[in-house]
C-alpha positions in Angstrom: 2.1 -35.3 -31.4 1.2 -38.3 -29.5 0.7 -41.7 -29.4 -0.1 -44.6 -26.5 1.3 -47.6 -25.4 -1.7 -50.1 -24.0 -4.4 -50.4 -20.7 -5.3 -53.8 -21.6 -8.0 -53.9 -18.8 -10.4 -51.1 -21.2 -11.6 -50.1 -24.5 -11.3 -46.8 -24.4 -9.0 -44.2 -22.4 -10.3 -40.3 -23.1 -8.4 -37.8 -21.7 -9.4 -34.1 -22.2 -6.6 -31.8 -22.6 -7.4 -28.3 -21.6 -3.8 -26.3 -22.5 -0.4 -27.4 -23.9 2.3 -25.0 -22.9 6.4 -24.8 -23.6 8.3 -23.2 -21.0 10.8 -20.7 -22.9 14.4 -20.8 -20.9 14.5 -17.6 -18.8 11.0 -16.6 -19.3 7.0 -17.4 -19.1 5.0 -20.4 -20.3 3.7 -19.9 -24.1 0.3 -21.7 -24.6 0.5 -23.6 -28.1 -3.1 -23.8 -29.8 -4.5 -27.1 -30.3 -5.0 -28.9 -33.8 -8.0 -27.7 -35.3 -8.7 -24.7 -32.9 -10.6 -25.1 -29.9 -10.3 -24.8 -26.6 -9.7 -28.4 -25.3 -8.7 -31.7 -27.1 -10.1 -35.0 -26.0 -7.8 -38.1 -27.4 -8.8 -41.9 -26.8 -5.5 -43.0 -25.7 -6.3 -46.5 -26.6 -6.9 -45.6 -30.4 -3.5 -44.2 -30.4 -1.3 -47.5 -29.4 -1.8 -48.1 -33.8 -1.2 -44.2 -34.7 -0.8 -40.8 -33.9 -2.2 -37.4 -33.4 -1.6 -34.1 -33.3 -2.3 -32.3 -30.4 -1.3 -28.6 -30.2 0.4 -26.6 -33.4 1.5 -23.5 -33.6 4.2 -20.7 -34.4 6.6 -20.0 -31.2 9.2 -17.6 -31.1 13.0 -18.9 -31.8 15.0 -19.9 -29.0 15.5 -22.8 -25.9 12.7 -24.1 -24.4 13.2 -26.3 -21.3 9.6 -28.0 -20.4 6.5 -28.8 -22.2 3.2 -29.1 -20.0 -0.7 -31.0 -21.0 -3.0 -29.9 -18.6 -5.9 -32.6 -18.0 -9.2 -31.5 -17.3 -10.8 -35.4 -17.3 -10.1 -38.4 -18.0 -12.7 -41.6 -18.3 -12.1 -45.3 -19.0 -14.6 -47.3 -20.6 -14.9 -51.1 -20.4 -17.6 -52.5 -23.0 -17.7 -50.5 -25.9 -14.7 -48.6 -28.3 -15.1 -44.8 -29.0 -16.4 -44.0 -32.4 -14.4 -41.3 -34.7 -11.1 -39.9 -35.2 -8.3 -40.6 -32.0 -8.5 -37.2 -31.2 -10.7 -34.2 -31.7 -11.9 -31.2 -29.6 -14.7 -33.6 -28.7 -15.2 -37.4 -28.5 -18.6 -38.4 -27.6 -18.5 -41.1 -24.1 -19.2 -44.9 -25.5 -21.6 -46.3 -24.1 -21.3 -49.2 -20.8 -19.2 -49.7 -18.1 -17.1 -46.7 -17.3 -15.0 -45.0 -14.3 -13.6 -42.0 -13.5 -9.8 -41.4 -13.3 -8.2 -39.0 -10.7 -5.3 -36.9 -12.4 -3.7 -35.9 -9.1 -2.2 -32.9 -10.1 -4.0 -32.0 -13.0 -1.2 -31.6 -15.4 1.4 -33.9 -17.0 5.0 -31.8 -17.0 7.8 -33.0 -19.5 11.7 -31.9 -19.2 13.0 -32.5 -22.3 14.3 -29.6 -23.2 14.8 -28.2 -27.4 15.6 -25.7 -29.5 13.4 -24.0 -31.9 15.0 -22.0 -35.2 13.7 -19.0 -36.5 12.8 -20.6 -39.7 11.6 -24.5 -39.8 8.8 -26.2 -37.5 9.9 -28.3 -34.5 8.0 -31.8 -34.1 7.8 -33.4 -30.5 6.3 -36.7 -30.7 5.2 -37.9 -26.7 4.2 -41.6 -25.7 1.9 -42.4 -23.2 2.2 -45.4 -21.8 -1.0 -46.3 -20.2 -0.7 -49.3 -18.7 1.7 -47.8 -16.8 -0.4 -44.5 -16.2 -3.5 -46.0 -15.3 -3.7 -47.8 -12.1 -6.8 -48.7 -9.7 -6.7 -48.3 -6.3 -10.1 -49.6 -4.9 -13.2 -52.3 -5.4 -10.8 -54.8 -7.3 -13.5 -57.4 -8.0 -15.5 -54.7 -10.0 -15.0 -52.5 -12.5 -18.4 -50.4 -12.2 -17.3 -48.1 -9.4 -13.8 -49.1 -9.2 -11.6 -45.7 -8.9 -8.6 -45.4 -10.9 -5.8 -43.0 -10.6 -3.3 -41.9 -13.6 0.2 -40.7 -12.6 1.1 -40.0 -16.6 4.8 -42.6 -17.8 4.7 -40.2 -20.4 8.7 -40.0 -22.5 9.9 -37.8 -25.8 10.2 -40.4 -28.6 11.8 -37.7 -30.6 12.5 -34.2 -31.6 12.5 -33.0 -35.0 
């Protein structure tokens, strides 16, 4: 699950997830589906400083798991205009206005909070992403059409469960 603390500078944060992984102790990365199928899962960060989503869900084998990873593919802020629909969806149509790009420098956002998962039950993980944090621009400060931004993800476990 995930949720967002506030960029107060836009109306609308979309980040595209392409995979969420959990790194099982001693062996490989396990790629956990994402909600509602799909192959990516775009969330407007700044619809989820009031809620929460889910983001991957699936059934994982029982044991530790030391790491979970997102992998971004984009990421966009707009400045004039909120997104319409649900906080997060395998596809969130670009408001319209004032937008730039955001560089994700690595590409993926990795989490060491490590947790173990029972052979019976379901495991909840609920992330925060604090954006205003995240998101920072690093040229043309006197405009935002053009400006270029760069995330590096503040992202912590809220809980466990």
């Amino acid at each position: 699950m995930l949720k967002d603390s506030p960029f107060s500078d836009a109306k609308a944060l979309l980040v595209t997830f392409s995979e969420v992984n959990v790194h099982a102790s001693g062996g490989a990365w396990i790629t956990v589906p994402f909600a509602a199928g799909g192959t990516s899962r775009t969330c407007d960060l700044k619809k989820l400083e009031t809620a929460q989503d889910i983001l991957g869900v699936g059934s994982l084998p029982a044991g530790h798991y030391t790491q979970l990873r997102l992998v971004v593919s984009s990421a966009a802020l707009y400045f004039e205009n909120v997104s319409s629909g649900a906080a997060c969806a395998p596809m969130i149509a670009p408001p319209a206005g004032t937008t730039a790009s955001v560089d994700v420098p690595s590409g993926e956002l990795k989490l060491n909070r490590e947790f173990d998962l029972a052979s019976s039950g379901g495991t909840r993980i609920l992330l925060d992403f604090d954006g205003d944090q995240s998101v920072k621009q690093t040229g043309n400060a006197n405009a935002k059409n053009g400006a270029r931004y760069m995330m590096t993800p503040v992202i912590s476990v809220v809980s466990v469960q």
